[in-house]
Structures are given as structure tokens and as C-alpha cells.
MDAnalysis code that builds the backbone (N, CA, C; Angstrom):
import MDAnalysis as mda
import numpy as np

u = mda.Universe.empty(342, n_residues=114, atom_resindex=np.repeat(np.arange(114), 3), trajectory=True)
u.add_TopologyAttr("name", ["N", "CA", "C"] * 114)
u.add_TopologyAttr("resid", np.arange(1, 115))
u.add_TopologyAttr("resname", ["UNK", "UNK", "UNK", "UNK", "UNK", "UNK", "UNK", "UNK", "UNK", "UNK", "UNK", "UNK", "UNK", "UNK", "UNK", "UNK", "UNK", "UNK", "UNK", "UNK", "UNK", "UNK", "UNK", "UNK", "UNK", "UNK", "UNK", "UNK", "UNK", "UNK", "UNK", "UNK", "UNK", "UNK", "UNK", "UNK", "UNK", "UNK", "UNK", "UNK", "UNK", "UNK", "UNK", "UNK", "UNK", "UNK", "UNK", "UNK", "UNK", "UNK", "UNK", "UNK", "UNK", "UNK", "UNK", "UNK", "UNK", "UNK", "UNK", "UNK", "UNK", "UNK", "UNK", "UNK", "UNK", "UNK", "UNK", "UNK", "UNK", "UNK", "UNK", "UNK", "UNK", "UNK", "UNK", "UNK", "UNK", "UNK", "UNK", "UNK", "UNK", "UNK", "UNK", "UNK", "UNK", "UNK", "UNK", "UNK", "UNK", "UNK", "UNK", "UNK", "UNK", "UNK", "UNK", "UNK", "UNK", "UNK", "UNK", "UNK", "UNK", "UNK", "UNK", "UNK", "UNK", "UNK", "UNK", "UNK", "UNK", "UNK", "UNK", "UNK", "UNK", "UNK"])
u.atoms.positions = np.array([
    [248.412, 137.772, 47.153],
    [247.280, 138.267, 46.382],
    [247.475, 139.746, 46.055],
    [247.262, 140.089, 45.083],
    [247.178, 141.422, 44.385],
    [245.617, 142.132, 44.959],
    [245.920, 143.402, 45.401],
    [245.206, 143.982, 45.364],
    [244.945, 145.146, 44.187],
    [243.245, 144.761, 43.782],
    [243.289, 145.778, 42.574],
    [242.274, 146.928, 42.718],
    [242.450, 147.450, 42.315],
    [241.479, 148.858, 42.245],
    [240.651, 148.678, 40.901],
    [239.366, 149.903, 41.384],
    [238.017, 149.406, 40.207],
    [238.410, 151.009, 39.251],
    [239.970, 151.658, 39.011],
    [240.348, 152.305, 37.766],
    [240.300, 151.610, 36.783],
    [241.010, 150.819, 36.989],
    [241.201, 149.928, 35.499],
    [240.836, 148.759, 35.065],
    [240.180, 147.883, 34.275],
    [240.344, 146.407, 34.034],
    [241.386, 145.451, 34.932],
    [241.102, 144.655, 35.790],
    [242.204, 143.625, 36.357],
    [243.183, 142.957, 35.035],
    [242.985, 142.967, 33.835],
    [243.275, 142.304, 33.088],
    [244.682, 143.047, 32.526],
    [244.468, 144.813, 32.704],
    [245.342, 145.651, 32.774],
    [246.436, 145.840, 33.804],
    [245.692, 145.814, 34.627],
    [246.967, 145.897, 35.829],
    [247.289, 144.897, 36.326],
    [247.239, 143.483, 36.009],
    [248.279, 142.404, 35.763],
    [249.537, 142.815, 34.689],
    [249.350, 143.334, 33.399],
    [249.697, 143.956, 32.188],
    [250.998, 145.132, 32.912],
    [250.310, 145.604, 33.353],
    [251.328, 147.020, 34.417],
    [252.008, 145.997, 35.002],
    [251.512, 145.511, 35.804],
    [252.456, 144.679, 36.458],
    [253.504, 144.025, 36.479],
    [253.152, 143.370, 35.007],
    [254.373, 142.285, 34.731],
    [254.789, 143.407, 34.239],
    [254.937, 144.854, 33.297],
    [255.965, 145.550, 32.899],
    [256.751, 146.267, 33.733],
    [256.170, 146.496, 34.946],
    [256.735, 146.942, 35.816],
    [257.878, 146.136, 36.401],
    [257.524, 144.579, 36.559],
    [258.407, 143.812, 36.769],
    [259.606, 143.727, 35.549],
    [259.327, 143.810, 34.298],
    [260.746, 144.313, 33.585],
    [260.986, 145.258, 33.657],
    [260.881, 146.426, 33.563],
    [261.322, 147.512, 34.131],
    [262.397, 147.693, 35.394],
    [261.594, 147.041, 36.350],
    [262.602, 147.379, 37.292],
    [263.755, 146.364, 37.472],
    [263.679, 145.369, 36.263],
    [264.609, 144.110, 35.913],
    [264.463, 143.020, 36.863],
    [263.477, 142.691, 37.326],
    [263.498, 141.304, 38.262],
    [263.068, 140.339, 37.371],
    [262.668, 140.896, 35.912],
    [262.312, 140.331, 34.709],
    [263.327, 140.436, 33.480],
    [264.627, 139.822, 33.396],
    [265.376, 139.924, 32.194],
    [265.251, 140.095, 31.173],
    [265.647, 140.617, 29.932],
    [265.059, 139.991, 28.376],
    [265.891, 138.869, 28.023],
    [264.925, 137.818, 27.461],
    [265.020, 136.839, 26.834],
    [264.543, 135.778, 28.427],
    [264.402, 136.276, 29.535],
    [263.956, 135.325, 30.624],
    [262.770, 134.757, 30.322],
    [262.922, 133.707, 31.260],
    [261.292, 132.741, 31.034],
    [260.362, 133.568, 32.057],
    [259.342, 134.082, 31.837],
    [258.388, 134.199, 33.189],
    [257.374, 133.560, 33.456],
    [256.549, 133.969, 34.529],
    [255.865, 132.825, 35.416],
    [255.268, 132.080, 34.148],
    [254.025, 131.478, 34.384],
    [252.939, 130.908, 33.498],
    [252.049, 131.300, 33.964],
    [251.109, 131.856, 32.718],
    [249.651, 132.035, 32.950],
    [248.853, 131.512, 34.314],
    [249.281, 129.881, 34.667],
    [248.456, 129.654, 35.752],
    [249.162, 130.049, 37.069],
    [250.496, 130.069, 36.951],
    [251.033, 130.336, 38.382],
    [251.106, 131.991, 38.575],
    [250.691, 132.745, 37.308],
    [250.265, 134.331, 37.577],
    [248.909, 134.161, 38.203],
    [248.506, 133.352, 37.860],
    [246.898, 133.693, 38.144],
    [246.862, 133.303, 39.797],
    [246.905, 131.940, 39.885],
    [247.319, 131.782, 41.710],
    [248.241, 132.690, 42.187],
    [249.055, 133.509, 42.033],
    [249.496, 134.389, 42.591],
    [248.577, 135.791, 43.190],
    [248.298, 135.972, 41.779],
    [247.534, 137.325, 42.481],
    [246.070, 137.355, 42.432],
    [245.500, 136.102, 42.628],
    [244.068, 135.084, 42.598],
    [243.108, 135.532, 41.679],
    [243.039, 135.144, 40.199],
    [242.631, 135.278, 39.041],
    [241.766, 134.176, 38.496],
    [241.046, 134.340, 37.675],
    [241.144, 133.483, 36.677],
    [241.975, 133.440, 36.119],
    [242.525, 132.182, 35.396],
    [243.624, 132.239, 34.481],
    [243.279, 133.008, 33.085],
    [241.959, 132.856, 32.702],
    [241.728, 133.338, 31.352],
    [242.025, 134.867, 31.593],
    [241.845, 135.451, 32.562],
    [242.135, 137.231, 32.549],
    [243.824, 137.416, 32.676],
    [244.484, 136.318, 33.130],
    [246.002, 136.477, 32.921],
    [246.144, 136.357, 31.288],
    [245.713, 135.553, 31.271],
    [246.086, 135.081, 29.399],
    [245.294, 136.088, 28.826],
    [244.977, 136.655, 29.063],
    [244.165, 138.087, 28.145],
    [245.542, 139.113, 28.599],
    [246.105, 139.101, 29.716],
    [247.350, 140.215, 29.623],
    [248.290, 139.911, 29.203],
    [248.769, 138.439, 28.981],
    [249.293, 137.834, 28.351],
    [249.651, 138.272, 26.953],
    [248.597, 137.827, 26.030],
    [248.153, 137.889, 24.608],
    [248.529, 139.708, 24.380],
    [248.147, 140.437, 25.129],
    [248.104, 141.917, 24.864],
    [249.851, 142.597, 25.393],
    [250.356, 141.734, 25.795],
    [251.834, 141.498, 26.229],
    [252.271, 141.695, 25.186],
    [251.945, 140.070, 24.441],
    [252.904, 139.543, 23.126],
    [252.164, 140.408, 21.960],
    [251.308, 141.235, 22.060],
    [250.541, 141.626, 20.245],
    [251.414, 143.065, 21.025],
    [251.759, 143.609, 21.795],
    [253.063, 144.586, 21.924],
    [254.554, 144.580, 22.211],
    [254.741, 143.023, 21.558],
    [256.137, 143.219, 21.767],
    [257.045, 142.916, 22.966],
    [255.705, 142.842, 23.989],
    [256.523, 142.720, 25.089],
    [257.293, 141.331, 25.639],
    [256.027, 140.667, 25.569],
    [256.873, 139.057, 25.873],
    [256.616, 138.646, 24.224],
    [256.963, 136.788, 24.527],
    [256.737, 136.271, 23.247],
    [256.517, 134.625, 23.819],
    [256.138, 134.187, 23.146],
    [255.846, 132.702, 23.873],
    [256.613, 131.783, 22.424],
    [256.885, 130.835, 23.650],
    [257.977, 129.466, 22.785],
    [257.007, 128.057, 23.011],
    [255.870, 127.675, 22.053],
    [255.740, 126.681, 22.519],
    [255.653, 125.657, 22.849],
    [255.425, 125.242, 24.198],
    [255.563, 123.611, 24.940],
    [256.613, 124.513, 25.876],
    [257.158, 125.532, 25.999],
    [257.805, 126.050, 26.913],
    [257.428, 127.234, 27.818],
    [257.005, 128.006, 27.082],
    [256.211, 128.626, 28.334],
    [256.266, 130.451, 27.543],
    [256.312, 131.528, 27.977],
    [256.279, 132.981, 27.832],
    [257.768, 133.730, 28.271],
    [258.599, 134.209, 27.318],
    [259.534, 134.876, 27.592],
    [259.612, 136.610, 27.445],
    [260.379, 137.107, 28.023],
    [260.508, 138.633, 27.883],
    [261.233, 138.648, 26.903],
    [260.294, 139.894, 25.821],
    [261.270, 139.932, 24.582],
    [262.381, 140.913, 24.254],
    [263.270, 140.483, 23.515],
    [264.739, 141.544, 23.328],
    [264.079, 143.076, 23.515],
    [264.862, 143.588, 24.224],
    [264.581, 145.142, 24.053],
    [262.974, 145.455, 24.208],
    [262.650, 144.519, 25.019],
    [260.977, 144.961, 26.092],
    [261.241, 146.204, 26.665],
    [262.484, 146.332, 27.991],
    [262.439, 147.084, 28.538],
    [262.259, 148.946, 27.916],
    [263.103, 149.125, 26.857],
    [262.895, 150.069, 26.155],
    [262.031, 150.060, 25.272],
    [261.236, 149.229, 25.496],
    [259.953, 149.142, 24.340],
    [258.622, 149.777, 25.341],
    [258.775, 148.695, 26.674],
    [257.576, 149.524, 27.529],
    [258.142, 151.037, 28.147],
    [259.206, 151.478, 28.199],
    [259.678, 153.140, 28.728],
    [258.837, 153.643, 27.447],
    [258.899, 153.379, 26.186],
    [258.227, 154.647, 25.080],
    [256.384, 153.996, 24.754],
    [256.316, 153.215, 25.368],
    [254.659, 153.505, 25.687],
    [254.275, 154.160, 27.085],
    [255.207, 154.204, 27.787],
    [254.844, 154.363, 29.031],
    [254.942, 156.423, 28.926],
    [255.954, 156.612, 28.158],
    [256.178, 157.677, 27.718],
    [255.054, 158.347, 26.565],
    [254.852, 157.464, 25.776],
    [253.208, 157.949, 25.085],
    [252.117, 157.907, 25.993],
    [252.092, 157.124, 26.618],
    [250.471, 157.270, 27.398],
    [250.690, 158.179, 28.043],
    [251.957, 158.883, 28.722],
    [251.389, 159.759, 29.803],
    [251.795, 161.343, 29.157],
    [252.274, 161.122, 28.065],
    [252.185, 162.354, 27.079],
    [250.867, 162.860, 26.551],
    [249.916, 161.750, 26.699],
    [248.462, 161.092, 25.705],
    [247.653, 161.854, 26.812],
    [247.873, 161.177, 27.974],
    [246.742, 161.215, 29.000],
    [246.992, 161.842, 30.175],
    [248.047, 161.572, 30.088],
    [248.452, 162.265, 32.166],
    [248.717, 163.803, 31.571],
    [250.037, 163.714, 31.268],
    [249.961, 165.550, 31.365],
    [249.507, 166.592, 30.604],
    [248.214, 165.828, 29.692],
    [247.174, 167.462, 29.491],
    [246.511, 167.737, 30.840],
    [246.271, 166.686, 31.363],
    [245.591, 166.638, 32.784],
    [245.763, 167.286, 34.063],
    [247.342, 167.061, 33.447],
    [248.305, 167.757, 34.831],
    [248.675, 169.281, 34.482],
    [248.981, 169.603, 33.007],
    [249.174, 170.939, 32.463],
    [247.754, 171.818, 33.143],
    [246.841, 171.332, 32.920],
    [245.355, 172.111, 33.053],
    [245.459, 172.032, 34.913],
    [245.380, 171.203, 35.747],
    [245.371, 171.781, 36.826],
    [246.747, 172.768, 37.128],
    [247.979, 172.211, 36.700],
    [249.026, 173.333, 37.082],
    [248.381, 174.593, 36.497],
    [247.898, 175.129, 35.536],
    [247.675, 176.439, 34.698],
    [246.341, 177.139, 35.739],
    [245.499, 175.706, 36.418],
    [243.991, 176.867, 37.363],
    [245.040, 177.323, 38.423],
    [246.150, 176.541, 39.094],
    [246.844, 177.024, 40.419],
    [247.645, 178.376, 40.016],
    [248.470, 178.322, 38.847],
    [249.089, 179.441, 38.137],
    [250.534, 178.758, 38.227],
    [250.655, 177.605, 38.409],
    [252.073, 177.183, 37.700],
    [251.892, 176.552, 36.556],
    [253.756, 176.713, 36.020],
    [253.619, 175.934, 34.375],
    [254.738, 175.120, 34.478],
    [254.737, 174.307, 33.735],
    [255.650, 172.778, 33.379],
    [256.498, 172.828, 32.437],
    [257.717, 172.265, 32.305],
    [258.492, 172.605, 31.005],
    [258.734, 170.768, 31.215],
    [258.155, 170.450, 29.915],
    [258.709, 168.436, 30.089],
    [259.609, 168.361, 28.942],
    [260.866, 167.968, 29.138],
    [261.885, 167.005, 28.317],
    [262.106, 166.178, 28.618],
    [261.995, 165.255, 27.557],
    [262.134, 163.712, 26.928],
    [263.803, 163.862, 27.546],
    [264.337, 162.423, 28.344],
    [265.402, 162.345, 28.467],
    [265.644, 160.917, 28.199],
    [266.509, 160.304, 27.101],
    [267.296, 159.138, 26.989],
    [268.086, 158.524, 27.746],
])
């Protein structure tokens, strides 16, 4: 069972989750992954809130579904979720983090590395 925290939507951090799982490659591209229902008994869901991370998966590219077969990771996911993962925290994390480093009196120099 997944434990979730009340930051985000559960529907999201299933979403993190499975990208995290390509990311760190225990998720191939072009692999089959679980199914909606055996995500959901895993980390004890409804299935409809898996298939909502699902759907928001595939409308980014990330997986893609074949069907009568099931949800695959799509070509070049992995470098697809590094440059959202790289916008959101350009977006959200480090104005956040710039402004407390600047009350302590340190400063940040961030480069993008390929």
C-alpha cells in the first residue's frame, strides 16, 4: 500500500509515481505496465483514480495504451518526463527556494545540464 500525503491529489502522486518508476528505468520504453486494476490493488485505490493518472499519463505523452492489451511506456517518456520535471520546478520550486536563500543571504546559480 502506498502511503499518501494530503499535498497533493492521490490521483497525482500515483502520476509521480509511475514516472518515477520510468525514470529510474524499472519501467522501459515501449514496456507493458501494470493495469489500471492491478495499480489500484497495489497501492489500495479506486481504480477510477488510477485511470484518471492514467488518462493524464497518455494526454502527456507519457504512456500510450494498445487496445485489448493493456498501457505501454511511450518512446522517449523518459526524456519527456526529465523536461516537465525540469519546468515545474523552474515554475514552482525555485522562486520558492531563490526567496528563502536571498532572507538567509545566500544566492543560487542553476544550470540546465543535458
Amino acid at each position: 500500500m502506498m502511503q499518501f500525503t494530503e499535498e497533493k491529489p492521490i490521483w497525482r502522486q500515483i502520476y509521480d509515481l509511475i514516472a518515477m518508476r520510468i525514470l529510474s528505468g524499472e519501467w522501459a520504453e515501449m514496456e507493458r505496465i501494470v493495469s489500471v486494476r492491478e495499480m489500484a490493488a497495489a497501492v489500495g485505490v479506486n481504480p477510477n483514480t488510477v485511470m484518471r493518472s492514467y488518462e493524464k499519463l497518455e494526454a502527456d505523452g507519457i504512456i500510450f495504451n494498445r487496445r485489448g492489451i493493456g498501457f505501454f511506456v511511450a518512446e522517449g517518456a523518459k526524456d519527456h518526463i526529465k523536461q516537465l520535471e525540469r519546468k515545474k520546478f523552474m515554475d514552482e520550486e525555485l522562486p520558492k527556494l531563490k526567496e528563502r536563500l536571498s532572507h538567509i543571504g545566500l544566492t543560487i546559480d542553476v544550470r540546465v545540464k543535458d
